[in-house]
C-alpha positions in Angstrom: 39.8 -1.0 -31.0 36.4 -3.3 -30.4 36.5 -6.7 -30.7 33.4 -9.2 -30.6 32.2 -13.0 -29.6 29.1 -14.9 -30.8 28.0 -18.8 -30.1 24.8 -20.4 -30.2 23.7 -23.7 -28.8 21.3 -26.3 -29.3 18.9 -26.6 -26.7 18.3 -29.8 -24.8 14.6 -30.1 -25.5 15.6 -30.0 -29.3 18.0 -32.7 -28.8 15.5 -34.9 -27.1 12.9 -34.5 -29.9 15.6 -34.4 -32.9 15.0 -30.9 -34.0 17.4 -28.8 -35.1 18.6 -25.5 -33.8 16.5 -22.8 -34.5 18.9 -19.7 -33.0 21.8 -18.0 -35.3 24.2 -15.5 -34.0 27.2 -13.3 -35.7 29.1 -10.6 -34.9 31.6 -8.3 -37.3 34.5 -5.2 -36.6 34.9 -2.7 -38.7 37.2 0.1 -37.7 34.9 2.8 -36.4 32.1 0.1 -34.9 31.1 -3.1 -34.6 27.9 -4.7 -35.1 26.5 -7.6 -32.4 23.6 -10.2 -33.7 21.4 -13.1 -32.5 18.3 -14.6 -34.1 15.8 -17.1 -32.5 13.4 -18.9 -35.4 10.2 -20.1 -34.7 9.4 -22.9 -32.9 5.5 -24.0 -34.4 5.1 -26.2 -36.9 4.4 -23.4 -39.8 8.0 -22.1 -39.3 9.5 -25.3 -40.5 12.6 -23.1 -41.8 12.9 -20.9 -39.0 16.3 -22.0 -38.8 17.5 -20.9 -42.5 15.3 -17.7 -41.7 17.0 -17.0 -38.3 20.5 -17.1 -40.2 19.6 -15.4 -43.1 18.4 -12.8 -40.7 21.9 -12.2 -39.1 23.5 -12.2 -42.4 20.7 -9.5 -43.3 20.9 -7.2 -40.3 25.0 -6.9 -40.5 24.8 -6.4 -44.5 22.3 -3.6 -44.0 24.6 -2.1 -41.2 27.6 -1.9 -43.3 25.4 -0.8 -46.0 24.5 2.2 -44.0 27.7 3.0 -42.7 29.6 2.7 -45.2 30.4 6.2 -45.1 30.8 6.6 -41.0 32.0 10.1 -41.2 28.5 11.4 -42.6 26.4 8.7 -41.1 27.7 9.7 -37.9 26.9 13.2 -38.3 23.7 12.6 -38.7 22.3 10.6 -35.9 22.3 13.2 -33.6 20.1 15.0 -35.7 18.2 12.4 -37.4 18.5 9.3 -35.7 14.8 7.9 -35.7 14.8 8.4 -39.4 17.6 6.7 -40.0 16.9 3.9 -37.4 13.4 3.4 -38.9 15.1 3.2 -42.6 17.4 0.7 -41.4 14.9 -1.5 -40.2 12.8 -1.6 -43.3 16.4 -2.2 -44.9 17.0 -5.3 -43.2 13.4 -6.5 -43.7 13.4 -5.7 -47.6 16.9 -7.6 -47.2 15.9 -10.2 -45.6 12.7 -10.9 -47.8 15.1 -10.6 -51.0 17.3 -13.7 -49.3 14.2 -15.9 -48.3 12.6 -15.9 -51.7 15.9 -16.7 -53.4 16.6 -19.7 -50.8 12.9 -20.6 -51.7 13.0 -20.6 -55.1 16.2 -23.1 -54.7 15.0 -24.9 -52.5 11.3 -25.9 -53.3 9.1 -27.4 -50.5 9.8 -31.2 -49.8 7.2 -33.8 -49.1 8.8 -34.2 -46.0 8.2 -30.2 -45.0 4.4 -30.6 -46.2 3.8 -33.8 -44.4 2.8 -32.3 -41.1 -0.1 -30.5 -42.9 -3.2 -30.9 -45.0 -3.1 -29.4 -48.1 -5.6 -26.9 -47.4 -3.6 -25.9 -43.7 -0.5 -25.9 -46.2 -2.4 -23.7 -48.7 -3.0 -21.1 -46.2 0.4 -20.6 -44.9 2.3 -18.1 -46.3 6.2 -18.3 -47.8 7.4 -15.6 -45.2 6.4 -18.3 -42.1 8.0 -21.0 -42.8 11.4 -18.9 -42.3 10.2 -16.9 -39.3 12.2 -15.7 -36.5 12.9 -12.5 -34.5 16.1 -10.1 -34.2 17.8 -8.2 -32.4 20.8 -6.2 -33.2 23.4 -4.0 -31.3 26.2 -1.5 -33.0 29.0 0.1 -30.9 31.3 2.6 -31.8 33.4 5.6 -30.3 30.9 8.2 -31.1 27.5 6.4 -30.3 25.7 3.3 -29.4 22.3 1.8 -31.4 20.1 -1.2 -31.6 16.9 -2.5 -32.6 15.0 -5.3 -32.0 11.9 -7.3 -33.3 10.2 -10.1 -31.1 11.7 -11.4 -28.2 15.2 -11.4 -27.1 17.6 -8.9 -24.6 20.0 -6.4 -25.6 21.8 -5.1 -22.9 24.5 -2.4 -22.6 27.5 -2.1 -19.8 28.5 1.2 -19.2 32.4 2.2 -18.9 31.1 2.7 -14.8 30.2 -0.5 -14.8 25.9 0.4 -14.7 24.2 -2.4 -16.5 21.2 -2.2 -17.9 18.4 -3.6 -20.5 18.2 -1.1 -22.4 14.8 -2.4 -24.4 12.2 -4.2 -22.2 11.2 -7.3 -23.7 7.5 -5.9 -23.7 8.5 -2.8 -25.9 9.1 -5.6 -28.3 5.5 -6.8 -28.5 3.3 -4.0 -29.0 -0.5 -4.1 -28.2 0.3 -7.7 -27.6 0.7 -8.9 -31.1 4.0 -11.7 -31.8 6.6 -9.4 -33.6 8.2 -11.3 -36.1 10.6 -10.6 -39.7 7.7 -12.2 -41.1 4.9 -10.4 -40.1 3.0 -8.0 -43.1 3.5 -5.1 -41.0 7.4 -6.0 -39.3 9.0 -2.8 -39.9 6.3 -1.5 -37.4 7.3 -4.0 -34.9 11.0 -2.8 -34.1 12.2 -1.2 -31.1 15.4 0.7 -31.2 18.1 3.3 -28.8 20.4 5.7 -29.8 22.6 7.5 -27.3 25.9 8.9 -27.3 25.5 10.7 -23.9 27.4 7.9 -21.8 30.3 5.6 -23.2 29.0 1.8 -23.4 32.3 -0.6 -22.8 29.8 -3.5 -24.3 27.0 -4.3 -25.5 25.4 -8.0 -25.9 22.3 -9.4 -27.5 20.7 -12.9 -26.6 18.0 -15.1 -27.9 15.1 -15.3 -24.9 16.5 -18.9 -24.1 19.4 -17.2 -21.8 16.9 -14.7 -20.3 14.3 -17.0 -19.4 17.1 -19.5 -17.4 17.6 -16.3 -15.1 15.6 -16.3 -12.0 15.3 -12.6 -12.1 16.7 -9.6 -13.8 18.8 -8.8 -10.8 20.9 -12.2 -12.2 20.8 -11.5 -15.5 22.2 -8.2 -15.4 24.9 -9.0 -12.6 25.3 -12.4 -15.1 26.4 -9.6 -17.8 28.8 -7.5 -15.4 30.5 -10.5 -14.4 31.2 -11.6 -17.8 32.0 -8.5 -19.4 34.9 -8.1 -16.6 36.3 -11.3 -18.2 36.2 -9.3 -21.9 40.2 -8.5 -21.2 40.8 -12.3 -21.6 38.7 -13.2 -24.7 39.8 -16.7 -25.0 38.9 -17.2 -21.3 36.0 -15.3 -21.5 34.7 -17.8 -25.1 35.2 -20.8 -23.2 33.3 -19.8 -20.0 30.0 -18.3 -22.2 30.4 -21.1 -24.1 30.1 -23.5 -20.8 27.8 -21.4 -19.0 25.0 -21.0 -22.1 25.6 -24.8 -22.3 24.6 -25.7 -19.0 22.1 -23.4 -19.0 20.3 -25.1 -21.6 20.8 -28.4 -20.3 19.2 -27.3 -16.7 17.2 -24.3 -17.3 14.7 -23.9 -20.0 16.6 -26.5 -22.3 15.8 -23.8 -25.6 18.3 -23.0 -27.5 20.7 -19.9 -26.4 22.6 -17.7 -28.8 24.6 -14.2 -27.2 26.8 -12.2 -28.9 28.9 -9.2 -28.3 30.7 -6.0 -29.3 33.3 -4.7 -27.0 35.5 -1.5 -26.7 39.0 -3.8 -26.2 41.0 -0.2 -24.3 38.0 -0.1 -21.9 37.5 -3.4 -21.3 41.2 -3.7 -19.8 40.4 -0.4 -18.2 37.9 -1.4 -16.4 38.2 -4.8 -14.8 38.6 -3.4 -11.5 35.4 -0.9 -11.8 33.0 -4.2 -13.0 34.6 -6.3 -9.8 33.3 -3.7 -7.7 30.0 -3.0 -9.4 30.1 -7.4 -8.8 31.2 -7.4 -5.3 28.7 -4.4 -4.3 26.1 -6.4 -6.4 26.7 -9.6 -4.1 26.6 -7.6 -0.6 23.4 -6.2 -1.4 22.1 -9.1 -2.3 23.5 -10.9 0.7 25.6 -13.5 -1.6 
């Protein structure tokens, strides 16, 4: 019934300076939903484990989902009733979660010379455990009944409709309150999210993306018609992996050179449904825009 596709790729600038990649992505299907995930760590110097954090962030949102709906039935139930609770307990889930992993992975894996080097010992004093593993999220979940996400920091979730409308469903600035850098590893994170809920429209797919893909867009025009055209590809999944795949690469060798991570969570009937509604949403897309 849903099917999903995540990669994530090294930007060019990271290769240049030897730096590792810093995004993590993942996607599971269960057999009522599935959940979609991406992760971009930190890029300054105090995060020097953003990359460990990033994935251990992933690994925490989708083990906090299953968590939750384990029993689908009465979780799904509930939402329409309850839905902000239950979105605001899941986020202070997967932040208790994630806190739980980081703290093991540090207490196996003590700071190196090599970590501290960067710093004096008082800079290094000051900087707490949580940094050195922080990164943002943002997570999508699809299912017959409903659609949800929620986001900290920066990033793009965005939904295609089963008529082919696709939107951003959570503005990169609702992300960012009053300005401050949401992060996992900010004291106050679970104050940070963002989240939807709707079950008032069915969503053929929904993808998530590190801010590396946004930001090699020239507008959101292209990035939304970007995510109609490949969603009409969903039919053919092993086409559709090897063109992201190609795509993100280039992007990042001739856009912003970050790293890119996108994942997705598809409805497999409606994406073979619909192929020829999404190549008319594309072709009307490209008249209007005089392409």
């Amino acid at each position: 019934m849903f099917k999903g596709f995540s990669r994530s790729v090294i930007g060019a600038s990271h290769i240049k300076k030897n730096i590792v990649c810093q995004d993590s992505s993942g996607f599971k299907v269960y057999e009522n939903y599935a959940v979609a995930v991406v992760a971009d760590g930190h890029g300054s110097k105090k995060h020097f484990r953003s990359n460990t954090g990033s994935a251990l962030a992933v690994e925490s949102a989708v083990e906090t989902v299953e968590n939750f709906f384990s029993d689908y039935q009465r979780i799904s139930a509930e939402l329409p009733v309850n839905h902000e609770l239950i979105l605001k307990n899941i986020e202070r889930q997967v932040i208790a979660r994630w806190h739980s992993k980081i703290r093991k992975h540090f207490s196996e894996n003590p700071v190196t010379p090599e970590e501290k080097q960067p710093f004096t010992d008082d800079e290094f004093r000051k900087i707490a455990v949580e940094s050195y593993y922080g990164t943002t999220l943002v997570t999508a979940v699809i299912s017959e009944d409903f659609s949800l996400g929620f986001q900290i920091g920066d990033g793009s979730l965005v939904a295609v409709f089963e008529d082919g409308e696709t939107v951003m469903i959570m503005d990169y600035e609702e992300s960012n309150p009053a300005n401050i850098t949401a992060s996992v590893c900010n004291k106050n994170a679970p104050l940070l999210f963002s989240h939807f809920y709707t079950r008032k429209k069915k969503i053929l797919a929904m993808f998530v993306s590190t801010d590396g893909l946004y930001t090699s867009f020239s507008s959101d025009d292209d990035f939304l018609d970007y995510h109609t055209i490949i969603a009409s590809q969903l039919y053919d999944i092993q086409a559709f992996e090897n063109s992201v795949l190609k795509n993100i690469t280039r992007r990042t060798h001739f856009g912003t050179e970050d790293d890119i991570s996108i994942s997705c969570v598809y409805h497999e009937k409606l994406a073979d449904e619909k192929v020829r509604t999404l190549r008319h949403r594309i072709d009307d897309s490209r008249r209007k825009n005089g392409k």
